[in-house]
FIDRENBA-487757 format. One line per field, with one value per atom (N, C-alpha, C, O): x, y, z; residue in one letter. Coordinates in pm, 1 decimal. Example, Ala and Ser with C-alpha at 12.3 -4.5 7.8 and 13.67 -1.06 7.14 Angstrom:
2
u	[1319.0; 1230.0; 1320.0; 1423.6; 1285.0; 1367.0; 1290.0; 1340.9]
v	[-569.0; -450.0; -330.0; -331.9; -225.0; -106.0; 3.0; 113.8]
w	[780.0; 780.0; 780.0; 846.5; 708.0; 714.0; 787.0; 803.9]
resn	[a; a; a; a; s; s; s; s]
# end
This chain:
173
u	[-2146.2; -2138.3; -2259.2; -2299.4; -2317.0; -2493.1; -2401.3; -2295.5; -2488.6; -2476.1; -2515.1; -2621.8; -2373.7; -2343.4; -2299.8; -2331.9; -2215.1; -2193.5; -2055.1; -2041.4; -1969.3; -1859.3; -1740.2; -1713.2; -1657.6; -1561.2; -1430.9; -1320.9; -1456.7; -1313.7; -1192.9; -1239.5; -1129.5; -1025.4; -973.5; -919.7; -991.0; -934.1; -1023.6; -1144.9; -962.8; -1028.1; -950.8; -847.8; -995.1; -901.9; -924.3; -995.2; -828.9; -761.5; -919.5; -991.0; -939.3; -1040.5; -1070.7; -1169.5; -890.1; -862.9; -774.4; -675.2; -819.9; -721.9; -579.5; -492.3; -570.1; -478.2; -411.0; -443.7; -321.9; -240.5; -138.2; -125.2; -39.1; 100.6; 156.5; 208.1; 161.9; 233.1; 199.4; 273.3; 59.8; 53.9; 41.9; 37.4; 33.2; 107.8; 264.0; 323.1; 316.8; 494.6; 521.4; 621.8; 460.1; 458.9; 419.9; 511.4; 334.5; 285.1; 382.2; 395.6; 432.8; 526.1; 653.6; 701.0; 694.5; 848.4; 793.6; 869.8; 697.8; 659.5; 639.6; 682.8; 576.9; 504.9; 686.5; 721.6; 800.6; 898.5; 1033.5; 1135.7; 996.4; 1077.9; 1054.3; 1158.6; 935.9; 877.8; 834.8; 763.0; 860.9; 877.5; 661.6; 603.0; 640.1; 412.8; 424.0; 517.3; 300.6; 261.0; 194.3; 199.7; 163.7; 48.9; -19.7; -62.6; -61.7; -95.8; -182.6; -187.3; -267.5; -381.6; -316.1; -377.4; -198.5; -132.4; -119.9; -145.7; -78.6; -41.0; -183.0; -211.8; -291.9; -419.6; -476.3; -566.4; -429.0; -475.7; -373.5; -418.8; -259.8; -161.6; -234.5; -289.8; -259.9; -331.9; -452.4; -498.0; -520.0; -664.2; -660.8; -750.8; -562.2; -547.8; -439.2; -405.4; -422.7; -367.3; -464.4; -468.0; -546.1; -655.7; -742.2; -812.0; -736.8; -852.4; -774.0; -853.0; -630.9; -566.8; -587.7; -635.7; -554.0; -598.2; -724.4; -751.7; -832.3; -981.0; -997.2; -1103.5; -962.8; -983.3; -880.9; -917.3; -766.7; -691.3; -793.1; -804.0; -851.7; -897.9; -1037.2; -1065.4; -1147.8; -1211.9; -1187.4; -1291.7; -1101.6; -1023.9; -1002.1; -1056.3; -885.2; -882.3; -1010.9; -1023.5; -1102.4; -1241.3; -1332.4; -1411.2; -1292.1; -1375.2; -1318.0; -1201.3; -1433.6; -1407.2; -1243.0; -1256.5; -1156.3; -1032.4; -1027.9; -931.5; -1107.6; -1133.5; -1203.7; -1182.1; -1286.4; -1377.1; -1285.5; -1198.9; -1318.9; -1263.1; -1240.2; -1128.6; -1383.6; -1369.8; -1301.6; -1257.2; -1252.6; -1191.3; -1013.5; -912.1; -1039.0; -868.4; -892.0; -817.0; -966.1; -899.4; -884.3; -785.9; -1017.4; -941.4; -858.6; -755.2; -849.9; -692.0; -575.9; -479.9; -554.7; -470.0; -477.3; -393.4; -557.5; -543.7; -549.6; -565.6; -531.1; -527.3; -363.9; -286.2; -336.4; -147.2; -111.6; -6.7; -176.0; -68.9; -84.9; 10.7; -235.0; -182.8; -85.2; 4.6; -87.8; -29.2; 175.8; 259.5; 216.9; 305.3; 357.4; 475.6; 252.5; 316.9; 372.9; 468.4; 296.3; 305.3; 466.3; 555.4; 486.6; 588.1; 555.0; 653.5; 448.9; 444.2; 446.2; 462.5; 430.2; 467.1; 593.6; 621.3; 685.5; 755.8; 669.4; 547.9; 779.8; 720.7; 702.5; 635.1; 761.6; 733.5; 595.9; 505.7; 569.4; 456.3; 335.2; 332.2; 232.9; 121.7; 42.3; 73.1; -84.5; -215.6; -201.8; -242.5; -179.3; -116.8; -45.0; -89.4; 45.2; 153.7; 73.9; 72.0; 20.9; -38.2; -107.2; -139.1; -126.1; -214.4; -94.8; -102.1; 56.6; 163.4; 249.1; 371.7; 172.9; 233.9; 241.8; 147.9; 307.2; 285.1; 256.9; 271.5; 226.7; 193.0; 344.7; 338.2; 456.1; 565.2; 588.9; 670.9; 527.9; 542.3; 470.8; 497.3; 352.5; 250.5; 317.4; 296.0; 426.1; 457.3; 587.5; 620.1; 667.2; 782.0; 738.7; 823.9; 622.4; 596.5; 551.1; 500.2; 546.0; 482.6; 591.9; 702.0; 550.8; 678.2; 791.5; 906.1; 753.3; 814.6; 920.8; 1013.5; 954.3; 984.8; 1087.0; 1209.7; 992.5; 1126.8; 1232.6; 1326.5; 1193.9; 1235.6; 1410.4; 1510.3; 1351.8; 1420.3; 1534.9; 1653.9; 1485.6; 1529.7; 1663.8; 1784.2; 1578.6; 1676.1; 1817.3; 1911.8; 1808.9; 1921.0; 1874.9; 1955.4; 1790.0; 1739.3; 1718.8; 1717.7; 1709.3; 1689.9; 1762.9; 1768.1; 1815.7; 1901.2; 1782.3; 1814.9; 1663.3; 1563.2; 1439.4; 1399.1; 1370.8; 1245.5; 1137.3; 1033.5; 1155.6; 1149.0; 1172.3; 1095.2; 1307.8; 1320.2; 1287.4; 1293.2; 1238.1; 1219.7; 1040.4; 1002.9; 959.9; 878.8; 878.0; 835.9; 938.0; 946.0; 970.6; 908.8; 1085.0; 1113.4; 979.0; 943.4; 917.5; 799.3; 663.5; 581.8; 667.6; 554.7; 577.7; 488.7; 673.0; 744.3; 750.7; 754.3; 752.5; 770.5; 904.7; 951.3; 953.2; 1129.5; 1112.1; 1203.7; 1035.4; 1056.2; 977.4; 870.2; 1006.6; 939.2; 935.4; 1047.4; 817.9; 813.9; 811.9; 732.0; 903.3; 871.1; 868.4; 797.0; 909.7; 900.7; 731.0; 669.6; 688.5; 556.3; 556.9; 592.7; 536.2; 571.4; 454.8; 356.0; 497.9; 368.3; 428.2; 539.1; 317.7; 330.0; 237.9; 181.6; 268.9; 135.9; 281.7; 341.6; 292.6; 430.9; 359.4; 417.7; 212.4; 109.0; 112.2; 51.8; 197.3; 159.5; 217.5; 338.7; 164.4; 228.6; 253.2; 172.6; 400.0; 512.2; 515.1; 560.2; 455.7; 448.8; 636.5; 727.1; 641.4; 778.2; 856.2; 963.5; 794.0; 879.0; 894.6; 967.6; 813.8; 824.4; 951.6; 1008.9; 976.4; 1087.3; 1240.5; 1268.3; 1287.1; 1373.1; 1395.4; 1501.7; 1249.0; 1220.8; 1189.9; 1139.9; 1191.9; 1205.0; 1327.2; 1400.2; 1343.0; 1458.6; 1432.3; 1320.8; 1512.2; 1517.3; 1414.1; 1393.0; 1359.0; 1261.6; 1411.0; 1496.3; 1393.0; 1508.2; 1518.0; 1628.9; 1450.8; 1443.7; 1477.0; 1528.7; 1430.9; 1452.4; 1590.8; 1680.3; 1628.7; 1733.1; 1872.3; 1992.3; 1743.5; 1789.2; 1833.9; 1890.9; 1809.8; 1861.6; 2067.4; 2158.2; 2046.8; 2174.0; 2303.9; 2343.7; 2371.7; 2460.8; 2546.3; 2577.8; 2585.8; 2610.4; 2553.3; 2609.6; 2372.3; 2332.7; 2331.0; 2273.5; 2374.7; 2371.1; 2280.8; 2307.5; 2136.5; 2033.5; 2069.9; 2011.8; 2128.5; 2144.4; 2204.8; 2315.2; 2133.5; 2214.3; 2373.3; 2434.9; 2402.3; 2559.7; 2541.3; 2448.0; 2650.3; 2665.3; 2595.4; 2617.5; 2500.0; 2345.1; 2412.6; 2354.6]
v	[-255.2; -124.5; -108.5; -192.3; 27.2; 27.4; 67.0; 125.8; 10.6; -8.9; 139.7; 200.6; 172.9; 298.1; 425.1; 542.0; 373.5; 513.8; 473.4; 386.5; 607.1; 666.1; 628.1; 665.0; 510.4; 436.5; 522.0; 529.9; 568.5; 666.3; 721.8; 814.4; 725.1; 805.3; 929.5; 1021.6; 927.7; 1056.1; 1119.2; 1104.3; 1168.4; 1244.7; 1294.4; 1356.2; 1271.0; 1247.9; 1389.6; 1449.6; 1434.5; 1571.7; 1607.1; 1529.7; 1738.0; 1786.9; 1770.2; 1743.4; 1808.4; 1803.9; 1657.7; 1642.4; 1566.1; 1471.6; 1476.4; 1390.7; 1555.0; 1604.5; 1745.8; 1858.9; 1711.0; 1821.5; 1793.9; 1673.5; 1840.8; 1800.6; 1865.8; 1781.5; 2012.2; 1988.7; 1926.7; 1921.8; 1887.9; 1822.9; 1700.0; 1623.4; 1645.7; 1485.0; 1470.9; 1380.7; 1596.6; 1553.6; 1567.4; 1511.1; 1626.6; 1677.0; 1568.7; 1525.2; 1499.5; 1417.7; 1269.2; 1171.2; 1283.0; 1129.7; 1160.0; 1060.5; 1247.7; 1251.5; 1273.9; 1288.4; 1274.2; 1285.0; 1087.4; 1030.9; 1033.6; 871.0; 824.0; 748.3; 859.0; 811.3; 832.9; 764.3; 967.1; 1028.1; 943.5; 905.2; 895.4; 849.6; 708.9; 656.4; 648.7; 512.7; 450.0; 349.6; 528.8; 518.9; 377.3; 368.8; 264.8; 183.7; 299.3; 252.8; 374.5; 423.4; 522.8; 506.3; 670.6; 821.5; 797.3; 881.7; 646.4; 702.3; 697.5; 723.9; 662.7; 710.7; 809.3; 872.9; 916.3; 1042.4; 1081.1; 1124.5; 1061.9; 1142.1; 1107.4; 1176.0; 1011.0; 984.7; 1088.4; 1131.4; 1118.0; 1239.1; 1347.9; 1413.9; 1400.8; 1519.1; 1520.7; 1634.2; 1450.8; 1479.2; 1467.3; 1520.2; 1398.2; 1397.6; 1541.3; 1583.8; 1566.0; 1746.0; 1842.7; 1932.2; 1842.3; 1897.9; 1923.9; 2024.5; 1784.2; 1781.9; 1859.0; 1906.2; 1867.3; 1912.3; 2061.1; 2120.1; 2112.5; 2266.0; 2292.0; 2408.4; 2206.1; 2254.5; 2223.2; 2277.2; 2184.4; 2157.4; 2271.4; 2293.1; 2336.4; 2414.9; 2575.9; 2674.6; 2566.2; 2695.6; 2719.2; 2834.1; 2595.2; 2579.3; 2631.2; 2677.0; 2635.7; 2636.8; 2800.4; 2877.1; 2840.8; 2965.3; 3081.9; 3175.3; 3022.9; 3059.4; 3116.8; 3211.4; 3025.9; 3021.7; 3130.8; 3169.6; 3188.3; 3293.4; 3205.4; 3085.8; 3251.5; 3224.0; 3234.6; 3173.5; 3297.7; 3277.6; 3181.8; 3134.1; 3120.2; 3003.4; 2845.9; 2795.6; 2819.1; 2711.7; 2611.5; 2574.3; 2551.8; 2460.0; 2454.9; 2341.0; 2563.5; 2614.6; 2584.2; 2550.7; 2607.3; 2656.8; 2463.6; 2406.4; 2399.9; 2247.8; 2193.7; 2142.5; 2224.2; 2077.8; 2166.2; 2108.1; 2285.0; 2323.2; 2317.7; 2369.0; 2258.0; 2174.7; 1994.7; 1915.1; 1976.2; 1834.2; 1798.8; 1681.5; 1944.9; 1909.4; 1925.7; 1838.6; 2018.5; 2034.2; 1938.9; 1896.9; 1844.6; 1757.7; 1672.5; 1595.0; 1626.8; 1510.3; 1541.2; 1458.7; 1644.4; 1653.2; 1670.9; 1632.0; 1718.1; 1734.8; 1608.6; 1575.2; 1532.8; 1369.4; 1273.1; 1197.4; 1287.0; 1251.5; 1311.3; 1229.1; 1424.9; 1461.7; 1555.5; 1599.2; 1593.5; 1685.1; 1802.2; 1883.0; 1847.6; 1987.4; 1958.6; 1844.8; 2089.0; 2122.6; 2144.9; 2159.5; 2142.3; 2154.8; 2299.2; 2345.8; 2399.5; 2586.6; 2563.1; 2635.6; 2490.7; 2564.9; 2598.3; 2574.8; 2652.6; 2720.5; 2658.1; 2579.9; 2710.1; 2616.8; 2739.0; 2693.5; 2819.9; 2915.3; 2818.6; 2785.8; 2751.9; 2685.2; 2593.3; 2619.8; 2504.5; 2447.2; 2442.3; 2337.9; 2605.4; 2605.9; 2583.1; 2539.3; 2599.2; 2615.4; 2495.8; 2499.7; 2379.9; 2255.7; 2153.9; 2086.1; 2153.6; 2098.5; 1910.9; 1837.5; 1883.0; 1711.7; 1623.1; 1524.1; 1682.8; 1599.5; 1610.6; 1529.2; 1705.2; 1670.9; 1536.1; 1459.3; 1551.4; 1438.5; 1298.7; 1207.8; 1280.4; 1179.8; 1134.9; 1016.2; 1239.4; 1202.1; 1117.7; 1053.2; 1116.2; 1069.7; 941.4; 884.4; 847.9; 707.3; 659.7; 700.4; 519.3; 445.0; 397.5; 379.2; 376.1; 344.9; 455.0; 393.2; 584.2; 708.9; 688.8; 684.3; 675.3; 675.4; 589.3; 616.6; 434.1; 362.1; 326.9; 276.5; 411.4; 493.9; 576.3; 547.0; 680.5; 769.9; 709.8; 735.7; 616.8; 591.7; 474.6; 435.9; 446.6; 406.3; 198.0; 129.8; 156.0; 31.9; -25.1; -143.2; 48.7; -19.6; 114.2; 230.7; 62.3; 154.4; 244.7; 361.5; 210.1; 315.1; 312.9; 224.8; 406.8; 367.5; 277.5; 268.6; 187.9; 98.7; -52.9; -148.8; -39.5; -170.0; -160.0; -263.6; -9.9; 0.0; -65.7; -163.8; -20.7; -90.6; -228.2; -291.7; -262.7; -468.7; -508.9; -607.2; -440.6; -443.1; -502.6; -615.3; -360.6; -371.4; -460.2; -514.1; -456.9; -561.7; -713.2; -761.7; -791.1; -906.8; -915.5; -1033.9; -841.4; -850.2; -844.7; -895.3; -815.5; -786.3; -638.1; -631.8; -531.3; -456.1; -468.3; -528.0; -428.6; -427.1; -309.4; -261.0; -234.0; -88.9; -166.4; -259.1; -129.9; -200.4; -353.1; -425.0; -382.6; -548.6; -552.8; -657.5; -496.7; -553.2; -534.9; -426.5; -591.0; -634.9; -550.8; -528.5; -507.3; -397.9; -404.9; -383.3; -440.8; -472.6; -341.4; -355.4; -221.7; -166.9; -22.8; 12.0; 30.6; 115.5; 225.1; 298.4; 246.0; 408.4; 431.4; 526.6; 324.1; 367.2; 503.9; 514.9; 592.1; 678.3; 679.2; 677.9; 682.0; 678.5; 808.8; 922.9; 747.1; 877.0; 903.3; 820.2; 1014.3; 1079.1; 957.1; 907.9; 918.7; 826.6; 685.8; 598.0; 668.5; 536.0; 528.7; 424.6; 651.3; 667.6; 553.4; 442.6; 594.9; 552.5; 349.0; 288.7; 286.0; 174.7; 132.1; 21.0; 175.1; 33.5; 50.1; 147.6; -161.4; -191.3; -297.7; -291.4; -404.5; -535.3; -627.9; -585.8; -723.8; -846.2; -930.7; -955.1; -961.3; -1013.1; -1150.7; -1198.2; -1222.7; -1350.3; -1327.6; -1395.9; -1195.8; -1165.6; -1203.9; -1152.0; -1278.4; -1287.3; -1155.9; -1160.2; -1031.7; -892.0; -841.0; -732.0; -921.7; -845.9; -899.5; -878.0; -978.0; -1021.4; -928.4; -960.4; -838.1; -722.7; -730.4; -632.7; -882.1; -906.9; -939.0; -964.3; -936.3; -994.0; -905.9; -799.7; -916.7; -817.4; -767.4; -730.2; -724.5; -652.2; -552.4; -446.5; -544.4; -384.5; -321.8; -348.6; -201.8; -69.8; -55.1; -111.3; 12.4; 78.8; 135.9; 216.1; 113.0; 200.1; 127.6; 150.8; 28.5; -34.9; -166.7; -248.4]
w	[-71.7; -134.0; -226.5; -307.2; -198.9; -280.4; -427.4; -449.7; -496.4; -673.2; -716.8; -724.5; -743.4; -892.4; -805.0; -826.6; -695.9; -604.5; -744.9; -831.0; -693.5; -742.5; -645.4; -531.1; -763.9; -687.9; -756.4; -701.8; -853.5; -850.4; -799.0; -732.6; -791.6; -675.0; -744.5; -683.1; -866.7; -919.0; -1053.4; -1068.1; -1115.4; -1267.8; -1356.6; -1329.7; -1475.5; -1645.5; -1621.7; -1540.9; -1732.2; -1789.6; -1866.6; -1930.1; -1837.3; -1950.8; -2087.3; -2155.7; -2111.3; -2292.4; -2293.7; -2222.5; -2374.8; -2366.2; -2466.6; -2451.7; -2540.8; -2665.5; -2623.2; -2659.1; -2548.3; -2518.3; -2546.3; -2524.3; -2589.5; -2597.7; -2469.6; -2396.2; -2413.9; -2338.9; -2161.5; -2063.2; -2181.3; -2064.5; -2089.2; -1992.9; -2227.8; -2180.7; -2150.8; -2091.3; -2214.8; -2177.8; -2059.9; -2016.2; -1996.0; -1835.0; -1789.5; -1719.6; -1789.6; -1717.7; -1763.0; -1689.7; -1880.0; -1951.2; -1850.1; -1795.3; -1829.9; -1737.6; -1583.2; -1487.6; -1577.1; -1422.6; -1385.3; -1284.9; -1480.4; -1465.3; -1484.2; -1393.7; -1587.2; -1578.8; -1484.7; -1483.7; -1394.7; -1283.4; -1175.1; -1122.1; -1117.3; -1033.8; -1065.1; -980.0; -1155.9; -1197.9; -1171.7; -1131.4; -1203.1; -1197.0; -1315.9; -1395.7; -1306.5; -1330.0; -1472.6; -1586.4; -1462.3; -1573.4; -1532.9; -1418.7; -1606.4; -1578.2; -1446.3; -1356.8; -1439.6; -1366.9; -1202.8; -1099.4; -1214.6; -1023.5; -1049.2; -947.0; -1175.1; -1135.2; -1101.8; -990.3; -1219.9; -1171.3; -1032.3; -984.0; -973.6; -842.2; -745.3; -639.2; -781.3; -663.2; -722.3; -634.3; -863.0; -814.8; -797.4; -810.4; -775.2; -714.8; -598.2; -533.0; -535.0; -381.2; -317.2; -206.7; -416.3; -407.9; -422.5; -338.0; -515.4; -497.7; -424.9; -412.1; -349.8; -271.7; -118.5; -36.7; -89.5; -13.2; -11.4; 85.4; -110.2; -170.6; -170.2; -199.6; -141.0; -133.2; 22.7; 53.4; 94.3; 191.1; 282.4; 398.0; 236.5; 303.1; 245.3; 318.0; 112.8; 93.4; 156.3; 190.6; 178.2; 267.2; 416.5; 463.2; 486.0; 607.6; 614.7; 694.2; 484.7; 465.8; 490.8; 570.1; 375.6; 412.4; 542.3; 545.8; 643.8; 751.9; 844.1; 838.1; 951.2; 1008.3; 1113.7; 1139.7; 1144.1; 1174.4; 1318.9; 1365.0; 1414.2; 1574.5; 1588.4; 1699.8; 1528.3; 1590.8; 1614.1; 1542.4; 1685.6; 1778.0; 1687.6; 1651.1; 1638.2; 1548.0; 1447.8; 1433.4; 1324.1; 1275.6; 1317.2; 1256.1; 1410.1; 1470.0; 1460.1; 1381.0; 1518.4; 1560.4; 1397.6; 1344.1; 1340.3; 1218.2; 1177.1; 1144.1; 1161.0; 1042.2; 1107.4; 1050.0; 1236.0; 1309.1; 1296.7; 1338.8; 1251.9; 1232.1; 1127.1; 1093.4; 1014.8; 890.4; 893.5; 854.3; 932.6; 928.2; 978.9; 930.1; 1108.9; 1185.9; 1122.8; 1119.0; 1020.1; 906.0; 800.7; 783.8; 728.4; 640.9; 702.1; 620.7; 815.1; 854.0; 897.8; 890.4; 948.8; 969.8; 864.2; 881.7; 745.7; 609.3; 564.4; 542.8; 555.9; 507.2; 398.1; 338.7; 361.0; 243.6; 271.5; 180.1; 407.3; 506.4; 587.2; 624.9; 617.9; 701.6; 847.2; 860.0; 956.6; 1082.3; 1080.2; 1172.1; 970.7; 966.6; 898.0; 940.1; 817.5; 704.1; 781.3; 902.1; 718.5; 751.5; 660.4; 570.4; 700.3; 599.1; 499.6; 392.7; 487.6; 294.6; 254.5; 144.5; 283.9; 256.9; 153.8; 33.6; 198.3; 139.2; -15.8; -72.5; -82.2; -223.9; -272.9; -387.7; -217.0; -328.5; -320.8; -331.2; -300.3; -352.3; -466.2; -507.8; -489.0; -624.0; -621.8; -524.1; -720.1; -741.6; -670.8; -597.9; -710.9; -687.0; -538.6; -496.0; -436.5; -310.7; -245.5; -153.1; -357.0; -307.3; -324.9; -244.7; -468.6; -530.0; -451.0; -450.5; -378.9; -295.1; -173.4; -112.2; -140.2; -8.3; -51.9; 44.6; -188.9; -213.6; -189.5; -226.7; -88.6; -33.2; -134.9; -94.0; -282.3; -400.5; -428.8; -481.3; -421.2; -418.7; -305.8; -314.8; -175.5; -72.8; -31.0; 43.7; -113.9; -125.8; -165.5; -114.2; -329.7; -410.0; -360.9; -372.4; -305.8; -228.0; -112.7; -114.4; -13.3; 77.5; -9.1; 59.6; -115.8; -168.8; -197.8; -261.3; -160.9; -135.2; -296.5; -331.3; -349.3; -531.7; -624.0; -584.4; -754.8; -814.0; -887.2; -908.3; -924.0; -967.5; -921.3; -845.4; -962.0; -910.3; -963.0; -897.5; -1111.1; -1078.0; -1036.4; -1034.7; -1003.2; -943.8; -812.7; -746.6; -733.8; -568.9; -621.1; -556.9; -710.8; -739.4; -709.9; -613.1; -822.9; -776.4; -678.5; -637.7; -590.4; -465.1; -392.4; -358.0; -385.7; -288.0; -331.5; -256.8; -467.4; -496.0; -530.3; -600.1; -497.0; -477.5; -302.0; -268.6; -208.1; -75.3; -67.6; 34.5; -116.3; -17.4; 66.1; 148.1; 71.7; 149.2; 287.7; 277.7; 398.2; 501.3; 587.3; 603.7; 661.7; 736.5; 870.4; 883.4; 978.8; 1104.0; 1073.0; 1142.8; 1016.7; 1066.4; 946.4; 966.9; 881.0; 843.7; 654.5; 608.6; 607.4; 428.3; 411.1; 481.0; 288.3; 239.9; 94.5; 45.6; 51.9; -110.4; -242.5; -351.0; -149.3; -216.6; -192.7; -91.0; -351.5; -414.9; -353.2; -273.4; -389.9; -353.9; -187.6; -138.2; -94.9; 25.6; 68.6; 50.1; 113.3; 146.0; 286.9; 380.0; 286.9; 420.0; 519.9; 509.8; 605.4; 720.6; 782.4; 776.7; 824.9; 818.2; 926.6; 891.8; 1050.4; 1173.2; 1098.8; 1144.8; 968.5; 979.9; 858.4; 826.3; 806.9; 681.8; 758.4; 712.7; 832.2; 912.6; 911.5; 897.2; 932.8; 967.3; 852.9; 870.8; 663.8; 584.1; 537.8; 519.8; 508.2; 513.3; 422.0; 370.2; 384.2; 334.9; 418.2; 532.0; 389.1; 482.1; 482.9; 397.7; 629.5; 662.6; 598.8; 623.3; 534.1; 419.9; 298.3; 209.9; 308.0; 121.2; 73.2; 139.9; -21.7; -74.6; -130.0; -157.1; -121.9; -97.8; 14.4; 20.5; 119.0; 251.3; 271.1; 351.4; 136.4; 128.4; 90.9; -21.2; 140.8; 64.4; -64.1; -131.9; -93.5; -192.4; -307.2; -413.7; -268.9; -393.4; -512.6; -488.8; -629.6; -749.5; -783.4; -897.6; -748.6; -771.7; -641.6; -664.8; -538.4; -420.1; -474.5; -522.0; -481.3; -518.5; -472.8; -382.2; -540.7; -458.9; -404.2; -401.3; -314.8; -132.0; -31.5; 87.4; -74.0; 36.2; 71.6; 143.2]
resn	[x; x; x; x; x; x; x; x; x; x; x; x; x; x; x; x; x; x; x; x; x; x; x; x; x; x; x; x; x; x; x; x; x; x; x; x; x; x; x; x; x; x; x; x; x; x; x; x; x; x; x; x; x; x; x; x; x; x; x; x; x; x; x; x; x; x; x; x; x; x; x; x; x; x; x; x; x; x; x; x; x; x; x; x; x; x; x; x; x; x; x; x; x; x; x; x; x; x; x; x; x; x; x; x; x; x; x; x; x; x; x; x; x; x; x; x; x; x; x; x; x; x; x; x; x; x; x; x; x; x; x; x; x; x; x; x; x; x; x; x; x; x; x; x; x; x; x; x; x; x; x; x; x; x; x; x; x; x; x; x; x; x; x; x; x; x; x; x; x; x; x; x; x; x; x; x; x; x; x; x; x; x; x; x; x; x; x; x; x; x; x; x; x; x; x; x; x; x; x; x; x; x; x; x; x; x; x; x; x; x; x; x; x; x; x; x; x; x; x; x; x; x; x; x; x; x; x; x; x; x; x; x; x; x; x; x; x; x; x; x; x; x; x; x; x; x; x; x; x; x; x; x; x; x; x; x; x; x; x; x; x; x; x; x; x; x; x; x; x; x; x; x; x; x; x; x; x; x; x; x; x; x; x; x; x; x; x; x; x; x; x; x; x; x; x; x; x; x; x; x; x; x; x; x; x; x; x; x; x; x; x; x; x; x; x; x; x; x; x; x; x; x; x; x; x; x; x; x; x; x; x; x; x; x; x; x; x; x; x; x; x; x; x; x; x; x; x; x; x; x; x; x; x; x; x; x; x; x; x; x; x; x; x; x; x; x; x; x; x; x; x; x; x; x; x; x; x; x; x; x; x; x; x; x; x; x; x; x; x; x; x; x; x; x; x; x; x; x; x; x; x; x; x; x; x; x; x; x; x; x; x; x; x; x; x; x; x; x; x; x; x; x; x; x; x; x; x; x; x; x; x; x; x; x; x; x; x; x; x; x; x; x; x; x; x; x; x; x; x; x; x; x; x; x; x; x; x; x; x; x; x; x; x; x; x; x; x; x; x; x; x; x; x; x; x; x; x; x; x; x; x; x; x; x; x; x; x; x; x; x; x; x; x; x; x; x; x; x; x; x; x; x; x; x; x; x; x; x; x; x; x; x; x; x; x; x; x; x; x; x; x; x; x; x; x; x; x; x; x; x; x; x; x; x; x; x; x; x; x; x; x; x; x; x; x; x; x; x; x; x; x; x; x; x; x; x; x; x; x; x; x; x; x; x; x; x; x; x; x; x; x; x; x; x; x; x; x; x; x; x; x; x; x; x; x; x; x; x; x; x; x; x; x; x; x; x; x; x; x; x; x; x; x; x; x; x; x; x; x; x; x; x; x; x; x; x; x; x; x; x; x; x; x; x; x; x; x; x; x; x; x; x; x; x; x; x; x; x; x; x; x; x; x; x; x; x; x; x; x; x; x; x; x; x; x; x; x; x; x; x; x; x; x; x; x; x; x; x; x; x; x; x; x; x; x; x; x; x; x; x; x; x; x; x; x; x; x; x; x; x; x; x]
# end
């Protein structure tokens, strides 16, 4: 990697002294169980960049071919992901908010499918290796879970968690 490119993935708040966008952002990092603001600033810049890339799209003359293909392969990514419905439209898209982006981190759906009682113990879950997608351990909470593979995580069949009695499984699991 050539020396002093821009390894960033996201970007700090303009004003750093806001009150009401740090409280916004303190129950968003504690709803979603985030390591620390800079995953949230990494979902919205990767929202952003969704919204510049759909208003880009918007932009362009709307008969041209090329046009018509990527803003089809921008929906069929984003629709595979889960942050689109199989109805939405590329409008659809400026009116999403950060927490669509944040529902789709495997830590979230984790959560979600009932596998840990919060989000963060679906955290530890996944960064200890007890969870597995398909048969394959993924230790990384930011993965974001494409919609077919929601179905296929489960316990690692070693994990001492795949055990139903052990006292760390949620109720009902």
């Amino acid at each position: 990697m050539p020396l002093g490119t821009n390894t960033k993935l996201y970007e700090t708040p303009n004003h750093p002294y806001q009150g009401e966008r740090i409280a916004s952002e303190h129950s968003l990092v504690d709803r979603y169980g985030l390591a620390n603001k800079e995953e949230l600033w990494r979902a919205q810049s990767e929202l952003r960049s969704y919204r510049r890339e759909a208003r880009d799209l918007l932009g362009q003359p709307q008969g041209d071919e090329t046009v018509i293909r990527r803003s089809e392969e921008f929906l069929g990514r984003l629709k595979r992901v889960g942050i689109l419905d199989e109805a939405d439209e590329l409008g659809d898209i400026l009116g999403l908010e950060v927490e669509d982006v944040l529902e789709r981190r495997l830590q979230t759906v984790v959560y979600r499918k009932g596998l840990a009682n919060t989000t963060q113990q679906a955290r530890q879950f996944i960064s200890h290796g007890h969870i597995v997608i398909d048969g394959q351990r993924n230790r990384i909470p930011s993965y974001v879970v494409d919609v077919d593979e929601e179905d296929r995580i489960e316990f690692e069949e070693n994990s001492p968690l795949a055990d139903e009695l052990h006292p760390e499984r949620a109720e009902g699991q």
